[in-house]
C-alpha positions as CSV (number, residue, x, y, z in Angstrom):
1,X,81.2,48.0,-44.1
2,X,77.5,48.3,-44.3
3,X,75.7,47.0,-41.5
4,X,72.2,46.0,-41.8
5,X,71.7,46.5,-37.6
6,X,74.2,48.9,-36.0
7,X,72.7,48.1,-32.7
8,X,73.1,44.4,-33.0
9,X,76.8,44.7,-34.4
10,X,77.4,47.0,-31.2
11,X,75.8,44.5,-28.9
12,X,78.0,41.7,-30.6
13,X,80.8,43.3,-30.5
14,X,80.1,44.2,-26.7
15,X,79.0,40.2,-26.2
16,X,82.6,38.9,-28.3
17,X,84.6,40.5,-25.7
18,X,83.1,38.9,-22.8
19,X,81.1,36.4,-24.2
20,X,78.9,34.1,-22.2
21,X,76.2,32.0,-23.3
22,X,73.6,33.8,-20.7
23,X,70.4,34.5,-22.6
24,X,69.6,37.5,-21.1
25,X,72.9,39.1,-22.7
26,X,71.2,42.1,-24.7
27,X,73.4,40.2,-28.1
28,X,71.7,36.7,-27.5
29,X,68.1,37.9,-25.7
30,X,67.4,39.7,-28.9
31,X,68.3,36.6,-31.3
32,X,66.3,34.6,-28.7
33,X,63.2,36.9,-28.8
34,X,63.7,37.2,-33.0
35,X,64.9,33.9,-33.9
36,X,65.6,31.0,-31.5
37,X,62.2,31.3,-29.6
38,X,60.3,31.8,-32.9
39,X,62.4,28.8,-34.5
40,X,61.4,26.4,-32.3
41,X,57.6,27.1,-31.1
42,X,55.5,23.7,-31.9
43,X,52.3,22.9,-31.0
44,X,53.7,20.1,-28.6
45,X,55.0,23.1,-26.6
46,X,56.1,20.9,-23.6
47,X,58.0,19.2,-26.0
48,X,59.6,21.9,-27.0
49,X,60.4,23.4,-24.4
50,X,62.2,20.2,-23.4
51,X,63.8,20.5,-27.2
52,X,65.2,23.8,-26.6
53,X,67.0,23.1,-23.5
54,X,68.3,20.1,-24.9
55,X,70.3,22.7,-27.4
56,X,71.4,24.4,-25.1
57,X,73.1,22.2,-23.2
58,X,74.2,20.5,-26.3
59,X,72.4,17.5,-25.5
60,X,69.9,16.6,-28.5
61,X,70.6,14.2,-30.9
62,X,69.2,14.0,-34.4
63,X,69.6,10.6,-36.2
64,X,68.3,9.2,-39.5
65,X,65.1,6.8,-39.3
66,X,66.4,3.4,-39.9
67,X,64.2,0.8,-41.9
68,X,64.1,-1.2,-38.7
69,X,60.9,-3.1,-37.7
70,X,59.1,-1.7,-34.6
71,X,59.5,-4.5,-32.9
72,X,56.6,-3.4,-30.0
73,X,54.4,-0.4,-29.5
74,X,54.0,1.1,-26.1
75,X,51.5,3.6,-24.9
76,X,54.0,6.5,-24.5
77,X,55.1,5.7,-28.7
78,X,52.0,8.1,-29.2
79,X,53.7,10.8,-27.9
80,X,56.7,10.1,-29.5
81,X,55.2,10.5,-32.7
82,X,56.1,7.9,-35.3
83,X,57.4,7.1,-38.9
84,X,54.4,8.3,-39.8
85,X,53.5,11.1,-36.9
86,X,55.8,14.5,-36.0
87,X,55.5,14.4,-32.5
88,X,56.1,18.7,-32.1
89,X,53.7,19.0,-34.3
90,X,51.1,16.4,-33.8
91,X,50.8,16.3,-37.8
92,X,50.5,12.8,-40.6
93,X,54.2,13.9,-41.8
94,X,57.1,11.2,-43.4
95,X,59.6,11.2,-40.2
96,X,63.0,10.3,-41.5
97,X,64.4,11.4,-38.5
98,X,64.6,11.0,-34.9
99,X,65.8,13.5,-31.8
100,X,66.6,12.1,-28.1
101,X,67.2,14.7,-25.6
102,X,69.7,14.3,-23.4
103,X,70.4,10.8,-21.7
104,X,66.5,10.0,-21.8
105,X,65.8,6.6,-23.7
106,X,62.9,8.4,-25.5
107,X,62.9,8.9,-29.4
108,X,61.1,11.5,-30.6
109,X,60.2,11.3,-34.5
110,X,60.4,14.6,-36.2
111,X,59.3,15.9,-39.5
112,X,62.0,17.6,-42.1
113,X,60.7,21.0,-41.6
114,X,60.8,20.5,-37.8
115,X,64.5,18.8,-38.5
116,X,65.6,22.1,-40.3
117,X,63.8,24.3,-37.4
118,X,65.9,22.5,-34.5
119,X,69.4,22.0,-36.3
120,X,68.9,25.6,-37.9
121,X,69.1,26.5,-34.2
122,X,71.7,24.0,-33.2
123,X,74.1,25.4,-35.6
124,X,73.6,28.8,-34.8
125,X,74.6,27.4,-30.9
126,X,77.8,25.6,-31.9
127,X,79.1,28.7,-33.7
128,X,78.2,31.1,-30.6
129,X,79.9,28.4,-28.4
130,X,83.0,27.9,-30.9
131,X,83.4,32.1,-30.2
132,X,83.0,31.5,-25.9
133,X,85.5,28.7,-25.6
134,X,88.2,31.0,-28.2
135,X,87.8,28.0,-31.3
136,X,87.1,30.7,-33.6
137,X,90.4,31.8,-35.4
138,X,89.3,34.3,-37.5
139,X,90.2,37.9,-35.7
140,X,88.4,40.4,-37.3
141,X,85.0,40.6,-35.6
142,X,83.2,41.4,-38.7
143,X,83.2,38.2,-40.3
144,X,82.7,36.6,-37.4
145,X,79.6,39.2,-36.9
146,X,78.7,38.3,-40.7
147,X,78.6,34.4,-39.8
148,X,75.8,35.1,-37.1
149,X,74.3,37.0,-39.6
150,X,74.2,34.1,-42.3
151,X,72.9,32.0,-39.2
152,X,70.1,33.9,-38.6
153,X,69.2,33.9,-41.9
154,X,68.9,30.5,-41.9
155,X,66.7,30.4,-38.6
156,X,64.6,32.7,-40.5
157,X,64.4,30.7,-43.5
158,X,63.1,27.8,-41.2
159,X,60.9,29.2,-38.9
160,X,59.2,30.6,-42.6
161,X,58.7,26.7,-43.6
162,X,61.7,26.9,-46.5
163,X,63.7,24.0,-46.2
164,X,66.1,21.6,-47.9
165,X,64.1,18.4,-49.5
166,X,67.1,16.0,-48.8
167,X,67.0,16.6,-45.3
């Protein structure tokens, strides 16, 4: 099998049989330092920071924008952003979706290429956690190795701007 970072494999492999969800593993601080940090650096960098330990602690939501009316606007909707306003990255963008983090009440309206940037992330999370809690029934540690592989990808791909239009 050709591998296209035999220290990563090794460090996976090492992380697989004891895994944990610790960042400062050598497997998951190098992904963090590559990818998930990368992946999710707005300008709203409060804001994101908040995002990225909403992930993980699997507590972010993502929901489609609905075509209700805004009924009232309060001060704090500025820093939510808006239909109209990505609030990580301050920018005029179409928001068709919304995250909440955790149990706050808050909305926060988010473009699509900020959408792809956190749930990129996110899905690279759920598969790490699926391996931790033994979910995972493939056994050979390859294609499971592959997978994370094909996840980063796709963190890459986001943090570079490329992302689905229908999302």
């Amino acid at each position: 099998m050709m591998l296209a970072d035999l220290s990563l494999y090794n460090e996976f492999r090492l992380w697989k049989d004891e895994p944990t969800m610790d960042r400062t593993c050598p497997f998951l601080d190098k992904i963090y330092q590559e990818d998930i940090f990368p992946c999710l650096t707005f300008s709203k960098s409060e804001l994101a920071s908040a995002v990225l330990e909403a992930v993980e602690n699997n507590t972010l939501s993502i929901e489609p924008v609905g075509l209700q009316p805004i009924r009232f606007v309060k001060a704090s909707a500025v820093e939510c952003g808006g239909p109209k306003k990505c609030a990580l990255t301050g920018q005029s963008k179409s928001c068709k979706h919304r995250i909440k983090l955790g149990d706050s009440s808050n909305y926060y309206y988010i473009s699509p290429f900020c959408r792809y940037r956190i749930t990129s992330v996110c899905n690279f999370f759920t598969y790490i956690r699926y391996i931790q809690q033994g979910l995972v029934k493939q056994q050979d540690v390859d294609q499971m190795f592959w997978e994370v592989m094909q996840l980063r990808k796709e963190m890459s791909l986001a943090k570079l701007g490329y992302f689905k239009e229908e999302l």
